[in-house]
C-alpha positions in Angstrom: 0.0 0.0 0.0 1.5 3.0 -1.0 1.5 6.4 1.1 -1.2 8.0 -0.7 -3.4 4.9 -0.8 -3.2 4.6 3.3 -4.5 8.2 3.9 -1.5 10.0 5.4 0.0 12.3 2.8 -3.7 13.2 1.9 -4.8 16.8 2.9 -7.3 17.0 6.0 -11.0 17.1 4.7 -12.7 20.6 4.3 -15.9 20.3 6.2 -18.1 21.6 3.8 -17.0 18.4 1.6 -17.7 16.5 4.6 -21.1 18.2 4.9 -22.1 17.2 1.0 -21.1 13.6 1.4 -23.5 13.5 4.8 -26.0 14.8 2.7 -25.5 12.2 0.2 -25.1 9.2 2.0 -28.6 9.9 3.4 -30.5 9.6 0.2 -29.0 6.1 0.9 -29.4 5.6 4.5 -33.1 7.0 4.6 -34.7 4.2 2.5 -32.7 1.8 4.1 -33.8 2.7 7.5 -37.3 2.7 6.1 -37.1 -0.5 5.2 -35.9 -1.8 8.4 -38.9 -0.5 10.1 -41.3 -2.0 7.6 -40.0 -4.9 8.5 -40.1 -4.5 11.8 -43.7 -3.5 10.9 -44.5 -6.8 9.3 -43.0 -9.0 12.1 -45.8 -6.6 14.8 -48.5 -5.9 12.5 -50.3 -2.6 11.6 -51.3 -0.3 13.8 -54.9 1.2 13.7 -53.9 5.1 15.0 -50.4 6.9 14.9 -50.8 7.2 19.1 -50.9 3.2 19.1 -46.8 1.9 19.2 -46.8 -1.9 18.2 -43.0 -1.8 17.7 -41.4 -1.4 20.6 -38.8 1.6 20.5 -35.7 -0.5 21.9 -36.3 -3.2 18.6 -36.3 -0.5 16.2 -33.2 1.7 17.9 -31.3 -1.7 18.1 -32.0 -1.9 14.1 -31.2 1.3 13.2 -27.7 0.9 14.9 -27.0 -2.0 13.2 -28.4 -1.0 9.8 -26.1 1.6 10.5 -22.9 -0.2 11.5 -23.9 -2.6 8.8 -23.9 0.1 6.0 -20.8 2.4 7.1 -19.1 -0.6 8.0 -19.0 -2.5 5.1 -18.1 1.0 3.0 -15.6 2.1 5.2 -14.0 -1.3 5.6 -13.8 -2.3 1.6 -12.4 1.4 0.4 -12.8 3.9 3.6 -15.7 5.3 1.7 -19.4 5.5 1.3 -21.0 6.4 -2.1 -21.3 9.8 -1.0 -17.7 9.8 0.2 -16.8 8.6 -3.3 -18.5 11.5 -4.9 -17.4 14.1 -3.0 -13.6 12.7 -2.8 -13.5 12.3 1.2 -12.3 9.2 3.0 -12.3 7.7 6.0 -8.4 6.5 7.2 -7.4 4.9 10.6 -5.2 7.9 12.1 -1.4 7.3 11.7 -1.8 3.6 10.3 -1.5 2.0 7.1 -4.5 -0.8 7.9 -8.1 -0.1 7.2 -10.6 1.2 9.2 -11.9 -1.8 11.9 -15.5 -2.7 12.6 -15.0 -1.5 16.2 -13.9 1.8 14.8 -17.0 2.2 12.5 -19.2 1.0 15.4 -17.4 3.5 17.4 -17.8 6.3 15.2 -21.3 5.8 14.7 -22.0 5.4 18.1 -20.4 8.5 19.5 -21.3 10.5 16.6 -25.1 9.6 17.4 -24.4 10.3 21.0 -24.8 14.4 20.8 -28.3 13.7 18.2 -29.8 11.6 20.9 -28.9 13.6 24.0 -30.5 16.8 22.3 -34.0 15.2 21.7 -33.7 14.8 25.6 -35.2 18.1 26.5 -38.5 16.8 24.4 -38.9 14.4 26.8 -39.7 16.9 29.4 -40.8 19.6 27.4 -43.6 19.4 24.6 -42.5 20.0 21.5 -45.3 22.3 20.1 -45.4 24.3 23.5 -41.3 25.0 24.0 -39.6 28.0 24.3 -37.2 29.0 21.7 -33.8 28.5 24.4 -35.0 24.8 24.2 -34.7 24.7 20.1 -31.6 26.5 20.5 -30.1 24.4 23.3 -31.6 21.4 21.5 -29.2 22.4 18.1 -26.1 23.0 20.4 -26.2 19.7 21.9 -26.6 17.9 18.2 -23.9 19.8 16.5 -21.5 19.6 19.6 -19.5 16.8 18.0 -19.0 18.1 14.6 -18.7 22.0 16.8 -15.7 20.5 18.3 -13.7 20.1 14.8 -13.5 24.2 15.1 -12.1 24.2 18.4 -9.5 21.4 18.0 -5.7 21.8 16.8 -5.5 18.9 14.8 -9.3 19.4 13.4 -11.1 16.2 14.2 -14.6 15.8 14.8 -15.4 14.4 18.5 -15.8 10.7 16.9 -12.1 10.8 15.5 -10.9 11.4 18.4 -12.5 8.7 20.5 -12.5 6.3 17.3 -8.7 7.2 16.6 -10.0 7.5 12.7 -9.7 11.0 11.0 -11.6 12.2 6.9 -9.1 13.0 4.2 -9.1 14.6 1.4 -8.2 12.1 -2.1 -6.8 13.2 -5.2 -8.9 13.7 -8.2 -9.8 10.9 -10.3 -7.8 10.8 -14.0 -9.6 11.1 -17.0 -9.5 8.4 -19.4 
């Protein structure tokens, strides 16, 4: 593996690349989580009124994760990118190794990256969400973007889930023309 194929003499990912490929990768990850609750539908049956929950939340958060894991995973493992990743020339390299990213890393990373997400839709459980005061929407978007906020106040530029993953988005050279 050469030096530019492991990630290390690759630039550090502008976030704004990072930001499209996100975008992306959920015109993927959307239907995929839809599916997953359909099936999770089938296996409970229909439900005659939205205010009637036949799936119970801890099945379909347990699914989601593991669609999750399951998607990134496989992506980052084979080439340290996702479609979206691909097209917008970022990927995902192991920090200061020439090996691929492990499952525990994606697992990681997609665990502590959701970790911010979940603990600002915690104020919603106290607080109804039609009835909240605008500090509660703004406290609420804080707490979400806390882990890609803490990129802008790092040295070396790594989101939260770098860090604690030991993983860090690069920048690859363009692709030559045939």
């Amino acid at each position: 593996m050469s030096d530019t194929e492991d990630g290390t003499s690759l630039p550090k990912t502008p976030f704004w690349r990072h930001l499209l490929a996100m975008v992306y990768d959920l015109f993927l990850v959307i239907p995929l989580l839809m599916v997953t609750t359909a099936i999770l539908v089938a296996i409970h049956g229909p439900t005659d009124t939205a205010a009637v929950r036949t799936v119970p939340a801890w099945q379909q958060w347990t699914l989601a994760y593991v669609t999750l894991i399951g998607f990134y995973g496989t992506f980052w493992r084979q080439k340290g990118q996702t479609l979206g990743m691909q097209a917008w020339r970022v990927k995902l390299v192991p920090k200061g190794t020439s090996s691929r990213v492990t499952w525990g890393q994606a697992a990681g990373r997609i665990i502590v990256a959701s970790m911010p997400f979940i603990l600002g839709l915690m104020p919603y459980q106290i607080f109804d969400v039609n009835d909240a005061d605008l500090w509660i929407y703004v406290a609420s978007a804080v707490i979400v973007s806390c882990g890609f906020l803490w990129r802008f106040f790092n040295k070396e530029r790594l989101y939260l889930h770098d860090l604690v993953t030991g993983t860090e988005l690069r920048l690859t050279p363009p692709r030559k023309k045939n």
